[in-house]
Structure formats: structure tokens, C-alpha cells
Backbone and ligand atoms as CSV (ligand in chain L), in Angstrom:
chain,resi,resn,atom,element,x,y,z
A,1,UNK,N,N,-46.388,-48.362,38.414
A,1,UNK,CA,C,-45.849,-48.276,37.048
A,1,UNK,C,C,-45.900,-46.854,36.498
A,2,UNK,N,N,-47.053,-46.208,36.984
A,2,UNK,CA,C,-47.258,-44.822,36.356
A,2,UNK,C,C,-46.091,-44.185,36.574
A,3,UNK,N,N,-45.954,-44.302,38.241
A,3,UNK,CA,C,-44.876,-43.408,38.935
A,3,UNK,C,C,-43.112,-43.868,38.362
A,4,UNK,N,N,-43.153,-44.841,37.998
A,4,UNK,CA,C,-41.616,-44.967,37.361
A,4,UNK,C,C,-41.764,-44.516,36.013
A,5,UNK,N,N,-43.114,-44.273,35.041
A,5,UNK,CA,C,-42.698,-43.601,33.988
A,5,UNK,C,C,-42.482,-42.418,34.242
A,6,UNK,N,N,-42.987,-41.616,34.872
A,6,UNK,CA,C,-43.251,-40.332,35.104
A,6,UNK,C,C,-41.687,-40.060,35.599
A,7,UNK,N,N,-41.355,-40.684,36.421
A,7,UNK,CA,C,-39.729,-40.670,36.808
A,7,UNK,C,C,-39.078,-40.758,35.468
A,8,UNK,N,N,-39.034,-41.868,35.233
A,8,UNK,CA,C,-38.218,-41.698,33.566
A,8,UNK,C,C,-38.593,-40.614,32.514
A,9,UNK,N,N,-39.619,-40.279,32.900
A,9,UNK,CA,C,-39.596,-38.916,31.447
A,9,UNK,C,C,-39.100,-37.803,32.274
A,10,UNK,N,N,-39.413,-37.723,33.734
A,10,UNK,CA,C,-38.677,-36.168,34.077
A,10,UNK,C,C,-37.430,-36.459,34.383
A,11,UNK,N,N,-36.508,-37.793,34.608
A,11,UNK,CA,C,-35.110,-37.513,34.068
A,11,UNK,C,C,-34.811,-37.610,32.933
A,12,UNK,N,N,-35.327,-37.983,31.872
A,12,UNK,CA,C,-35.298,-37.617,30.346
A,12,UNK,C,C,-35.060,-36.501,30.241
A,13,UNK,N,N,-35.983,-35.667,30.674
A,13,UNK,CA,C,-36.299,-33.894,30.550
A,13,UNK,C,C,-35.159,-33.112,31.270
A,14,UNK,N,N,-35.124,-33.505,32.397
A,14,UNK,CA,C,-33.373,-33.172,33.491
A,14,UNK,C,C,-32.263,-33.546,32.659
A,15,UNK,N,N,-32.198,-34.746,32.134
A,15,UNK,CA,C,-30.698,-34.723,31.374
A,15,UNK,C,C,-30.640,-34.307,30.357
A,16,UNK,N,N,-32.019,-33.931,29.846
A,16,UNK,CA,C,-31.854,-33.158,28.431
A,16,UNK,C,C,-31.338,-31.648,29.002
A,17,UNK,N,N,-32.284,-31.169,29.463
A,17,UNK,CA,C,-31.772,-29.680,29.771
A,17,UNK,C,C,-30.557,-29.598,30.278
A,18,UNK,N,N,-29.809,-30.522,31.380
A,18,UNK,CA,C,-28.782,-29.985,31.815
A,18,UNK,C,C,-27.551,-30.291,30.739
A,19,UNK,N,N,-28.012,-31.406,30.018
A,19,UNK,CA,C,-27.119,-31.860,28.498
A,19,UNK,C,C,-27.025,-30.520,27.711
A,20,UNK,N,N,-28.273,-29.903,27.276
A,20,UNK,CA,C,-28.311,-28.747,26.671
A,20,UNK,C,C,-27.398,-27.809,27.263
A,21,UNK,N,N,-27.767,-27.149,28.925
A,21,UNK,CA,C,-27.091,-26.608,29.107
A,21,UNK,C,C,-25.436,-26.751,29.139
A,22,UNK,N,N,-24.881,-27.593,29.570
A,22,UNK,CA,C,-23.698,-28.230,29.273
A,22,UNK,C,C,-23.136,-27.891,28.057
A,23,UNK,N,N,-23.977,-28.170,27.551
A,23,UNK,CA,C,-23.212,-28.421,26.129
A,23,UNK,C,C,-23.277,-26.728,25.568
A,24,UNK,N,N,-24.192,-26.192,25.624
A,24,UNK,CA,C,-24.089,-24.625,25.432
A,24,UNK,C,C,-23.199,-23.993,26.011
A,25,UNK,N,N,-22.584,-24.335,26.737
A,25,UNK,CA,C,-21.450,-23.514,27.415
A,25,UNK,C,C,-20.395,-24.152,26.940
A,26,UNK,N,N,-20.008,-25.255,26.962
A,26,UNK,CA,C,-18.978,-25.831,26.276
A,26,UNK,C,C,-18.764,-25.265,24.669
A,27,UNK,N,N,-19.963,-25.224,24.225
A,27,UNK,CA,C,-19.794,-24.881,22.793
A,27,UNK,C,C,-19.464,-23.380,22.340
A,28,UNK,N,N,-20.136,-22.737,23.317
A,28,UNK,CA,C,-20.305,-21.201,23.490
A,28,UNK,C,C,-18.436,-21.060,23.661
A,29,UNK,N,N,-18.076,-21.471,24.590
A,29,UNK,CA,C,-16.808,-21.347,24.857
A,29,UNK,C,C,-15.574,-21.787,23.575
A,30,UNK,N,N,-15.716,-23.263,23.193
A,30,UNK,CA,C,-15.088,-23.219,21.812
A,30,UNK,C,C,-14.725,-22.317,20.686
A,31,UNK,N,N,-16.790,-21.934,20.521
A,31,UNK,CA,C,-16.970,-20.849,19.561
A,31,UNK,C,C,-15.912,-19.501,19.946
A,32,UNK,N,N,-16.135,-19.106,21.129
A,32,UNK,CA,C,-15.323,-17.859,21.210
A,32,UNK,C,C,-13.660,-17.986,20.986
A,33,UNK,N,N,-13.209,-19.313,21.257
A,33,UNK,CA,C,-11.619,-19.097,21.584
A,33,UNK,C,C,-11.238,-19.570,19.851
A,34,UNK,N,N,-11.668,-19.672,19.005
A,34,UNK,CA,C,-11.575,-19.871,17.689
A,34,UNK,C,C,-11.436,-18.739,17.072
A,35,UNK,N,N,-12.584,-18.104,17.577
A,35,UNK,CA,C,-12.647,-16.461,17.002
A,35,UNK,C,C,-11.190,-15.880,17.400
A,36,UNK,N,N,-10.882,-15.770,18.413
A,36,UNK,CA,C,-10.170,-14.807,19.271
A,36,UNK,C,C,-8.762,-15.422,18.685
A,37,UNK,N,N,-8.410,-16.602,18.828
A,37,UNK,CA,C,-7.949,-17.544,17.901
A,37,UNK,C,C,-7.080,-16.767,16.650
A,38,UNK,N,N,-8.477,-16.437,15.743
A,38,UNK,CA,C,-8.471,-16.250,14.407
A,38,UNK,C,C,-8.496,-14.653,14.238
A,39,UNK,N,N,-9.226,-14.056,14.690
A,39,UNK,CA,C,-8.957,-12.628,14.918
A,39,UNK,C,C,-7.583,-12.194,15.167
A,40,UNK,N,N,-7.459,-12.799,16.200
A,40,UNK,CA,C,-5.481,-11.944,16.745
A,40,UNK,C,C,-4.492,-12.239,16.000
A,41,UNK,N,N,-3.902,-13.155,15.363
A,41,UNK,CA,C,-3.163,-13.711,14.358
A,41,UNK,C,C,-3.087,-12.238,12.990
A,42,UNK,N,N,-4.017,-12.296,12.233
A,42,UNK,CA,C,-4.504,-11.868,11.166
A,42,UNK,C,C,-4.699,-10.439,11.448
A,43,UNK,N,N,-5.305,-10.127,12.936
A,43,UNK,CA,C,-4.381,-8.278,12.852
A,43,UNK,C,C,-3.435,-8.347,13.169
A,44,UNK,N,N,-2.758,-9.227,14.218
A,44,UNK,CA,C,-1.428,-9.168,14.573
A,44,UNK,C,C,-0.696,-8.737,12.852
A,45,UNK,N,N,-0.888,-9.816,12.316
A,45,UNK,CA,C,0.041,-9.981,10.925
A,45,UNK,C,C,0.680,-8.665,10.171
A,46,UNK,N,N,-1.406,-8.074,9.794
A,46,UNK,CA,C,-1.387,-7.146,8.925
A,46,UNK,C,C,-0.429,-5.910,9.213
A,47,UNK,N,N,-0.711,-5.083,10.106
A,47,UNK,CA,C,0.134,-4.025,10.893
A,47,UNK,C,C,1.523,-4.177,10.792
A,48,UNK,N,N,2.138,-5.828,11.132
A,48,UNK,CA,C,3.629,-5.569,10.888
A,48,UNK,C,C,3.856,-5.662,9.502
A,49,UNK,N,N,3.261,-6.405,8.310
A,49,UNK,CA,C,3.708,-6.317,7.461
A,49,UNK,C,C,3.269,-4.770,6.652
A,50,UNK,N,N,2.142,-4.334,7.309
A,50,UNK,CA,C,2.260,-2.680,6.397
A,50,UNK,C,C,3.787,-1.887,7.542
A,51,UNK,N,N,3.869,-2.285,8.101
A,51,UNK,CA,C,4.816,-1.754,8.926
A,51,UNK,C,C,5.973,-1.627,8.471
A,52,UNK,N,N,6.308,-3.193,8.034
A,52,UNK,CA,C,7.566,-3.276,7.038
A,52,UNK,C,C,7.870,-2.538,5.955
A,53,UNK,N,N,6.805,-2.360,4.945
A,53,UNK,CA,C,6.630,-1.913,3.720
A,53,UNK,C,C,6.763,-0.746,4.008
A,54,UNK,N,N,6.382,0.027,5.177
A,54,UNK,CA,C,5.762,1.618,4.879
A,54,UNK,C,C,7.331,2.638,5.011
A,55,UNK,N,N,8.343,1.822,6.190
A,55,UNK,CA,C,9.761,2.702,5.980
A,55,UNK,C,C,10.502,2.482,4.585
A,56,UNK,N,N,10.557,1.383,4.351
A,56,UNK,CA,C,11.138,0.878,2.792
A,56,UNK,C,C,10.764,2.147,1.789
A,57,UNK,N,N,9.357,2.658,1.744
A,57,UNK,CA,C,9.451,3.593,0.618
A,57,UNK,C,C,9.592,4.836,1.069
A,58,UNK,N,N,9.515,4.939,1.904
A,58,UNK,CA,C,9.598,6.054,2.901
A,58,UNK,C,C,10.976,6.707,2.552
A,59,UNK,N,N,11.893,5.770,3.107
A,59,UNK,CA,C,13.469,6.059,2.804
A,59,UNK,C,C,13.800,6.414,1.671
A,60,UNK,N,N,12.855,5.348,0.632
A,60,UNK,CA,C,13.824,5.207,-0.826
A,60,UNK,C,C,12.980,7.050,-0.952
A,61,UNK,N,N,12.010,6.875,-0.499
A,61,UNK,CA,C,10.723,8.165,-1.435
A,61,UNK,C,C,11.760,9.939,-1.095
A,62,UNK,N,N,12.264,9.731,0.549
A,62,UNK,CA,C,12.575,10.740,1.431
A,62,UNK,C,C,14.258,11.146,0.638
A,63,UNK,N,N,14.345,10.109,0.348
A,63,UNK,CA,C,16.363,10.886,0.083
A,63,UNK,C,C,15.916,10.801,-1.469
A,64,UNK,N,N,14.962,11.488,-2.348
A,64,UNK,CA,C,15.570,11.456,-3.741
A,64,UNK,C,C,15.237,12.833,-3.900
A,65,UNK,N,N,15.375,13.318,-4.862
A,65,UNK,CA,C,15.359,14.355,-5.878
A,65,UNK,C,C,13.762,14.749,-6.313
A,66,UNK,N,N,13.573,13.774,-6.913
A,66,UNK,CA,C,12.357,13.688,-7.597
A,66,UNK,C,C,11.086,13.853,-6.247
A,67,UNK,N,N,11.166,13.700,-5.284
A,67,UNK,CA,C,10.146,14.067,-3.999
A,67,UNK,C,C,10.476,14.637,-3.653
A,68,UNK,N,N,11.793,15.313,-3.170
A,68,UNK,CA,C,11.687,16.767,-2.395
A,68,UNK,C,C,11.620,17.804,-3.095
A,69,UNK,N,N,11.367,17.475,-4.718
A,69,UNK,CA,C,10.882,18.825,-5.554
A,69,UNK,C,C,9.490,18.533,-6.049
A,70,UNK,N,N,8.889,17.439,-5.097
A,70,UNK,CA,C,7.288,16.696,-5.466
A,70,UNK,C,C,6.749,16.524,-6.860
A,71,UNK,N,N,7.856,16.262,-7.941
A,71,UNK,CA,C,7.317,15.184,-9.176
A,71,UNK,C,C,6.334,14.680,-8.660
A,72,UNK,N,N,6.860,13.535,-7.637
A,72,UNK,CA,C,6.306,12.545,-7.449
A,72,UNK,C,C,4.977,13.054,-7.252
A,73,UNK,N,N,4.771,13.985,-7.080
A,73,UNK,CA,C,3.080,14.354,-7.007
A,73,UNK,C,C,1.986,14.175,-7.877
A,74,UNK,N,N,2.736,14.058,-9.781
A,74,UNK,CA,C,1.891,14.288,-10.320
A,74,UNK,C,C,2.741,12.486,-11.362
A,75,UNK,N,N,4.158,12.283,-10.697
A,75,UNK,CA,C,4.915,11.251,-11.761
A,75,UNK,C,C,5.525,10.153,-10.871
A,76,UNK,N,N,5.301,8.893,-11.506
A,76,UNK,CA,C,5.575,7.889,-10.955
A,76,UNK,C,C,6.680,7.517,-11.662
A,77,UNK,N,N,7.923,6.641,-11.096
A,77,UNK,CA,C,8.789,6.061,-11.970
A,77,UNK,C,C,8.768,4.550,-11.882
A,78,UNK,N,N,8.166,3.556,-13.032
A,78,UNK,CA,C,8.160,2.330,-12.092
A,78,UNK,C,C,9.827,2.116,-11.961
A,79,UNK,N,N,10.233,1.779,-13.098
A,79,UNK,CA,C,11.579,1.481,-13.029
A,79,UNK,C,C,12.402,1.465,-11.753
A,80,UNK,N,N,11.993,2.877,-10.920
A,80,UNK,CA,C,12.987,2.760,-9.564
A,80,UNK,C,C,11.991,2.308,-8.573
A,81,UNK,N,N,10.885,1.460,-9.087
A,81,UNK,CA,C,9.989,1.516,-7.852
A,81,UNK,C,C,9.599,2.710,-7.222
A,82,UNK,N,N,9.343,3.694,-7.488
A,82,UNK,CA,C,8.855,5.239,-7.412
A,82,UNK,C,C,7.556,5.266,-7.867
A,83,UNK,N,N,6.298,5.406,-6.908
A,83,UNK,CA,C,4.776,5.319,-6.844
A,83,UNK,C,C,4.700,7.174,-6.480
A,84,UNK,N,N,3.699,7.315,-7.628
A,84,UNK,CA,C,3.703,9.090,-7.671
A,84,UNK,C,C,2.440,8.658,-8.134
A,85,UNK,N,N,1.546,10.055,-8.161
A,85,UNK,CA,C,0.665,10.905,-8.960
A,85,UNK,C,C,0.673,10.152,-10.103
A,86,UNK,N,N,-0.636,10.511,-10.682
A,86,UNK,CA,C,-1.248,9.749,-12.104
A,86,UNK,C,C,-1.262,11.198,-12.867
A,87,UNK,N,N,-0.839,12.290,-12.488
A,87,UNK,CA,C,-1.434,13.488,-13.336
A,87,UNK,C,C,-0.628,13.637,-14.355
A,88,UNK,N,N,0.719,13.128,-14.359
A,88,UNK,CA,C,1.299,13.212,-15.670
A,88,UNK,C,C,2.309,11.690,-15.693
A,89,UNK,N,N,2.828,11.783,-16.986
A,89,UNK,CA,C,3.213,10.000,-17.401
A,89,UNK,C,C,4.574,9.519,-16.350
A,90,UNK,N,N,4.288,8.434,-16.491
A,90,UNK,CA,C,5.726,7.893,-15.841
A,90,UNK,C,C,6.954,8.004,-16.536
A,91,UNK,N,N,7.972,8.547,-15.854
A,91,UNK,CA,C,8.654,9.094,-15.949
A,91,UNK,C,C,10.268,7.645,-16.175
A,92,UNK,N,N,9.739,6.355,-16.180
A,92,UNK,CA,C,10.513,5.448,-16.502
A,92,UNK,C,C,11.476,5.291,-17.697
A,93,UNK,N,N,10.993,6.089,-18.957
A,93,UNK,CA,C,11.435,6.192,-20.318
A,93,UNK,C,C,11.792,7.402,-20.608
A,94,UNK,N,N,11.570,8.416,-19.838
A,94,UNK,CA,C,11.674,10.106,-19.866
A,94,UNK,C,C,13.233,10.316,-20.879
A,95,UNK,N,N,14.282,9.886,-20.157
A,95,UNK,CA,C,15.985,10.092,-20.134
A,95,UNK,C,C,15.811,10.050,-21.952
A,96,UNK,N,N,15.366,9.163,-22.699
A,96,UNK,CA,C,15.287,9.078,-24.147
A,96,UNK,C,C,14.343,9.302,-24.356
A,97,UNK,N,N,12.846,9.441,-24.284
A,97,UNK,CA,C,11.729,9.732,-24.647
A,97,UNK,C,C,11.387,11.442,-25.062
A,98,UNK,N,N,12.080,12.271,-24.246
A,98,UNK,CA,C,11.561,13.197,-23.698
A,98,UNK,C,C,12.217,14.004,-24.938
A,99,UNK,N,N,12.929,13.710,-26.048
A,99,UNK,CA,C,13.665,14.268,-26.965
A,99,UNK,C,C,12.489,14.080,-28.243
A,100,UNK,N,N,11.851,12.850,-28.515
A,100,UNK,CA,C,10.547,12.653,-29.295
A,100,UNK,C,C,9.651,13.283,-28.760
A,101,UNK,N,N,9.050,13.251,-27.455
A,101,UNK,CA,C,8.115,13.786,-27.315
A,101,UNK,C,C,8.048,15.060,-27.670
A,102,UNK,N,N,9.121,15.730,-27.009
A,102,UNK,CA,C,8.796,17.555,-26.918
A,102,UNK,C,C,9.780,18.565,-27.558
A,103,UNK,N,N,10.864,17.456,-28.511
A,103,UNK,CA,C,11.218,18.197,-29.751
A,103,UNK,C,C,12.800,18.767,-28.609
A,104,UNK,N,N,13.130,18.704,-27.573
A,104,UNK,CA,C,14.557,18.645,-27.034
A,104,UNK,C,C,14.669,17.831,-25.687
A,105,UNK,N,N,16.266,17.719,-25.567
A,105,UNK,CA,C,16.482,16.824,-24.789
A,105,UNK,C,C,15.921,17.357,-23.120
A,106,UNK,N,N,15.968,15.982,-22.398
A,106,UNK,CA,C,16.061,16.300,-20.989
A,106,UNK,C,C,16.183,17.544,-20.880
A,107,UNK,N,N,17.426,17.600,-20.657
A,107,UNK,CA,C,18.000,19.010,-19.894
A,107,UNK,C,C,17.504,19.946,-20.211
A,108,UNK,N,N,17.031,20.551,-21.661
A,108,UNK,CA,C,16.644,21.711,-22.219
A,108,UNK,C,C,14.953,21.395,-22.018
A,109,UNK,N,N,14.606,19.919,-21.663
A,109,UNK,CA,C,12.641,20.490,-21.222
A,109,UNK,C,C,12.875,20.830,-19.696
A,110,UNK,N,N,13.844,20.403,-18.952
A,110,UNK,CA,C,13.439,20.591,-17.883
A,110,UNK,C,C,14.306,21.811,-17.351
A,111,UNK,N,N,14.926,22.412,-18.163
A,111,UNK,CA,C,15.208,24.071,-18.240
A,111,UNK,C,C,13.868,24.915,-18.781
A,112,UNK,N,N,13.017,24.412,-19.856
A,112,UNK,CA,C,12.282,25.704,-20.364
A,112,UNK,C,C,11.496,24.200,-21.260
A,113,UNK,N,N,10.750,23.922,-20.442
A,113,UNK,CA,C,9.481,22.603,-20.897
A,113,UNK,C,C,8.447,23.314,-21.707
A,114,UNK,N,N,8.507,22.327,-23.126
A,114,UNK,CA,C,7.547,23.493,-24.132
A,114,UNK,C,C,6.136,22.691,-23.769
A,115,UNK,N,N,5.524,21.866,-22.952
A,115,UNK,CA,C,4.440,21.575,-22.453
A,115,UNK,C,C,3.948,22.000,-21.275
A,116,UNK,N,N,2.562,22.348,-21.260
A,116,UNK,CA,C,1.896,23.397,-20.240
A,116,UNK,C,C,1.582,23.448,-19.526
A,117,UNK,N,N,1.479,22.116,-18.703
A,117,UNK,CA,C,1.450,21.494,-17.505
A,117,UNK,C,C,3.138,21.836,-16.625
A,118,UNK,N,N,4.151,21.557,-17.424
A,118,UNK,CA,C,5.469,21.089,-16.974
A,118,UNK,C,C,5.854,22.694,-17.174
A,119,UNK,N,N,5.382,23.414,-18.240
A,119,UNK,CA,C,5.821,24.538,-17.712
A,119,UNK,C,C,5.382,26.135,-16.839
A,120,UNK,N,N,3.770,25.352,-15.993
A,120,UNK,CA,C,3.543,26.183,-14.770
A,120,UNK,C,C,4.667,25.485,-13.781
A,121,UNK,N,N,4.716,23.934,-13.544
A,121,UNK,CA,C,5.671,23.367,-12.696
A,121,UNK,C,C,7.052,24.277,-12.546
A,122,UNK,N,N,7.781,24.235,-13.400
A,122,UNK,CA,C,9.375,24.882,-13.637
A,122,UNK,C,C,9.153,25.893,-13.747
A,123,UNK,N,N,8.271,26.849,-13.962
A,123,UNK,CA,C,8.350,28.432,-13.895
A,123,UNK,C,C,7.749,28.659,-12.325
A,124,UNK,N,N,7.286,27.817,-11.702
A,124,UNK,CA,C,6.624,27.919,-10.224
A,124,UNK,C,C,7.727,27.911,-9.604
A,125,UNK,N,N,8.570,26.598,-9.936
A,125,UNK,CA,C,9.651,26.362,-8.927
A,125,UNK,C,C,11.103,25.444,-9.447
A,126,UNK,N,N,11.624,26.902,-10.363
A,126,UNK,CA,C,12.649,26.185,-11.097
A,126,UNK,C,C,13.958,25.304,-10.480
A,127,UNK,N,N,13.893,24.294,-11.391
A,127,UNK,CA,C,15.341,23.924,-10.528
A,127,UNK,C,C,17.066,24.102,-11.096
A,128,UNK,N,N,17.573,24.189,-9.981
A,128,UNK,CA,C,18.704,24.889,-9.904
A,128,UNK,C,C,19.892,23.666,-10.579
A,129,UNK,N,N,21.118,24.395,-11.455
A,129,UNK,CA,C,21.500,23.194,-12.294
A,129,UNK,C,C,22.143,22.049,-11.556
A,130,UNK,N,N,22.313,21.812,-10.530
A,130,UNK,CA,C,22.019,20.978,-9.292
A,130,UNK,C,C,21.330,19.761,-9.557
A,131,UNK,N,N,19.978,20.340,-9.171
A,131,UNK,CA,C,18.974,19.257,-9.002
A,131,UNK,C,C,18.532,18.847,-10.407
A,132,UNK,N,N,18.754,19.729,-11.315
A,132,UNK,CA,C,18.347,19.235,-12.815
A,132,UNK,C,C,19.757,18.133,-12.404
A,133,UNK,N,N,20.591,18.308,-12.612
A,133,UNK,CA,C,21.739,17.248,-12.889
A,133,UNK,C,C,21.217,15.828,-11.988
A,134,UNK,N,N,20.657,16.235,-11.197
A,134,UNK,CA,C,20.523,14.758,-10.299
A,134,UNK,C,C,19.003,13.800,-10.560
A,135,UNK,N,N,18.112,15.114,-10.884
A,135,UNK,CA,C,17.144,14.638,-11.607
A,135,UNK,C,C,17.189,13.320,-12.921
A,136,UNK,N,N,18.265,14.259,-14.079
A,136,UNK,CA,C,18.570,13.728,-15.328
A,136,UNK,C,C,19.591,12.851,-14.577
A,137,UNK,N,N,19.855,12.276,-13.371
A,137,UNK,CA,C,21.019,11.318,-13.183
A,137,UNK,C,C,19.547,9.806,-13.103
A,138,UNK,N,N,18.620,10.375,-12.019
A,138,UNK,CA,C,17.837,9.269,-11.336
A,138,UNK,C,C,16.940,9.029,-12.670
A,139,UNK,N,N,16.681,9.881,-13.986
A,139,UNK,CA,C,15.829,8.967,-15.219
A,139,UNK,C,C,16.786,8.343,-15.991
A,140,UNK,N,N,18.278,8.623,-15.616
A,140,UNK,CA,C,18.776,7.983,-16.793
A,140,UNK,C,C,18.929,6.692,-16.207
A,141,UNK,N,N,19.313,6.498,-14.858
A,141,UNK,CA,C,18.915,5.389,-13.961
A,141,UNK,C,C,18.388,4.279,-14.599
A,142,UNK,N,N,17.042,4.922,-14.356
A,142,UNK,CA,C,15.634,4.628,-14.393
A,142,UNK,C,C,15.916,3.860,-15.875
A,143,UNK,N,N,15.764,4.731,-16.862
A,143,UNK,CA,C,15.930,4.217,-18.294
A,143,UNK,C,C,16.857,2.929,-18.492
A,144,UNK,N,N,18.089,2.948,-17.851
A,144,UNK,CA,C,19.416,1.818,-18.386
A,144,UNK,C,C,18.391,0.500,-17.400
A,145,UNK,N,N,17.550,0.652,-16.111
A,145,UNK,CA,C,16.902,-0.330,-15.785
A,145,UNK,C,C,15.644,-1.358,-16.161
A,146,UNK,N,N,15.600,-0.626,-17.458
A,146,UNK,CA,C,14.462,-1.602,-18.278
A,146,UNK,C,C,15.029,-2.087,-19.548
L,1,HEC,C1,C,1.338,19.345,-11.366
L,1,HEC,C2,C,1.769,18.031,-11.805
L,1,HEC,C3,C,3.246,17.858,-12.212
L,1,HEC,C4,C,4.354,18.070,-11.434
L,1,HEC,C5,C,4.435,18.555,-9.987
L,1,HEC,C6,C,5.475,17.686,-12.253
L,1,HEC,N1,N,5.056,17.289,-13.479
L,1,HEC,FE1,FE,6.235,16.632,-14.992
L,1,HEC,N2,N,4.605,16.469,-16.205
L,1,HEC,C7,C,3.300,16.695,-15.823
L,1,HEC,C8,C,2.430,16.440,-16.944
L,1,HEC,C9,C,0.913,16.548,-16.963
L,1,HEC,C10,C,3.274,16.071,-18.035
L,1,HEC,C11,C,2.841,15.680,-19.427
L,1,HEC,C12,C,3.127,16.819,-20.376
L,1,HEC,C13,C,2.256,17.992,-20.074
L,1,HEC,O1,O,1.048,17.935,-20.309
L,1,HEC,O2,O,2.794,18.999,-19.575
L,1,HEC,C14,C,4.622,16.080,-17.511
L,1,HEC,C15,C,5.745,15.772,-18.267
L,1,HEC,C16,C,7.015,15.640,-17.760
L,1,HEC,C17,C,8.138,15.151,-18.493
L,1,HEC,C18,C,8.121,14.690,-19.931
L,1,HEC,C19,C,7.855,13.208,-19.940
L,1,HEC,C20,C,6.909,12.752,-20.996
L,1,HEC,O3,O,6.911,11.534,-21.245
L,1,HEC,O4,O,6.139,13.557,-21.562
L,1,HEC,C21,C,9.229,15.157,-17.660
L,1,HEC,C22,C,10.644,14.714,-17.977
L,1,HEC,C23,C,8.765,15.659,-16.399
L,1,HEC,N3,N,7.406,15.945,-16.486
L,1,HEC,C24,C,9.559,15.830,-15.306
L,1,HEC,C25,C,9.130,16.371,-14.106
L,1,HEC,C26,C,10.019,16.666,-13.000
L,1,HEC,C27,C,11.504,16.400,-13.000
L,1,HEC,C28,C,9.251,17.221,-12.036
L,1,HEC,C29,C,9.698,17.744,-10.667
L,1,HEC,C30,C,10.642,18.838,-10.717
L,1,HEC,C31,C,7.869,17.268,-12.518
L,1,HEC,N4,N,7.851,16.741,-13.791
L,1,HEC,C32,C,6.791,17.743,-11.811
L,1,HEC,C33,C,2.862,17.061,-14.567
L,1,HEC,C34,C,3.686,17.386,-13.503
């Protein structure tokens, strides 16, 4: 009798451990393909969708006026969807604003800007009646879009 308990508790003990082990690998294995699973998806995702986004402004940012004379450095326009610089105001309301604010229109601040910020800008790197014209084209834009 001794000897058949003793049998029954050390296959107790054998099917426990090899149950354990079993099952640790089975589980071990689950665990990982969930991760891997869940991991790849979710970077996969991210990358294409900054991917998408990043030529979109790229294009709109690369063919305007207002960035290849780097406003945008210090001015954002929401109106055209134009993400700039916080150093001076958005430039969404400028086309009519800019006559209250600084006492003349567009054209004449951004010929000879009686504010002191805007006029190290235009005495650094004036623009030619050109790009003023296309400038005052993309706020008036901007303005008729709100
Ligand atoms: C170094 C930063 C900087 C750059 C670059 C810059 N600006 Fe400005 N701008 C300002 C600041 C600051 C003001 C606010 C008035 C001030 O303090 O001079 C301003 C004001 C203006 C205003 C008047 C709008 C308002 O509501 O007061 C217009 C229009 C404007 N900028 C147009 C432009 C254009 C066009 C360019 C590109 C040729 C440009 N700015 C480049 C900083 C900048």
C-alpha cells in the first residue's frame, strides 16, 4: 500500500511539473505572438500615416510666398492651413486688420512696417513688388476664407 501511494504522489509531482512545464511554453508562446501581434500593426500604422501628412504640407508649405521669404518662421496662417512660428500673430485677418492695427494698409506696412519687429524683417530682406503682390494676394485669400 505504501508503495502505490508513493507511486501516486510521484506521478502527481511528474504531471504537475511536466503540466507546468507544458503549459509555460504554451503560454510563453501565446504571450509573445500577441505582443508581436500588437506591436507591428501600430508601428506599421503610425509611419504611414505621418507619412501621408508630412508631403501634404510640405507641398502646400514649399510653393508659397509666405515660406520662401520664411514668414512662416515667426507667422502662422490658420485660414490656409499654414502652421508657422508663434513669434508674431497669425496672419489669417492681416488683409483688413493690418490697416487698424498699424495706422496703413497692407501694402504700405509691408513696404515700410511702422512696427519693430516687422521692420528689422523688411529692411533685412525687402520684398520686391512681386512678392508683396502675391503675399497681399495669399492674406486676402486667407481673409475672404473665414
Ligand atoms: C522674426 C519674426 C518675423 C518674421 C520673419 C516675419 N514677421 Fe511679420 N511680424 C512679426 C511680429 C513680431 C509682428 C507683430 C508686430 C511687431 O511686433 O512687429 C509681425 C507683424 C506682421 C504683420 C501685421 C499683422 C498684425 O496683425 O499685426 C504682417 C502683415 C506681417 N507681419 C507680415 C509678414 C510677412 C509677409 C513676412 C515675410 C515676408 C513676415 N511678416 C515675416 C514677426 C515676424
Amino acid at each position: 500500500m505504501k508503495k502505490a501511494i508513493i507511486s501516486f504522489v510521484t506521478s502527481i509531482i511528474i504531471g504537475f511539473g511536466l503540466g507546468y512545464l507544458v503549459f509555460g511554453v504554451i503560454m510563453g508562446d501565446s504571450d509573445k505572438q500577441p505582443q508581436v501581434a500588437q506591436t507591428g500593426p501600430t508601428e506599421d500604422v503610425a509611419p504611414t500615416e505621418e507619412a501621408k501628412k508630412e508631403p501634404e504640407s510640405v507641398a502646400v508649405d514649399a510653393d508659397n510666398i509666405l515660406n520662401s521669404k520664411g514668414c512662416l518662421g515667426c507667422h502662422a496662417v490658420e485660414a490656409l492651413d499654414l502652421q508657422g512660428g508663434a513669434t508674431g500673430p497669425d496672419l489669417s485677418k492681416a488683409f483688413e486688420g493690418v490697416e487698424d492695427k498699424h495706422g496703413k494698409p497692407l501694402d504700405e506696412f509691408l513696404k515700410e512696417p511702422t512696427s519693430a519687429v516687422m521692420s528689422s524683417v523688411i529692411s533685412g530682406s525687402p520684398l520686391t513688388d512681386e512678392e508683396r503682390a502675391k503675399v497681399i494676394e495669399m492674406l486676402k485669400q486667407a481673409s475672404e476664407k473665414q
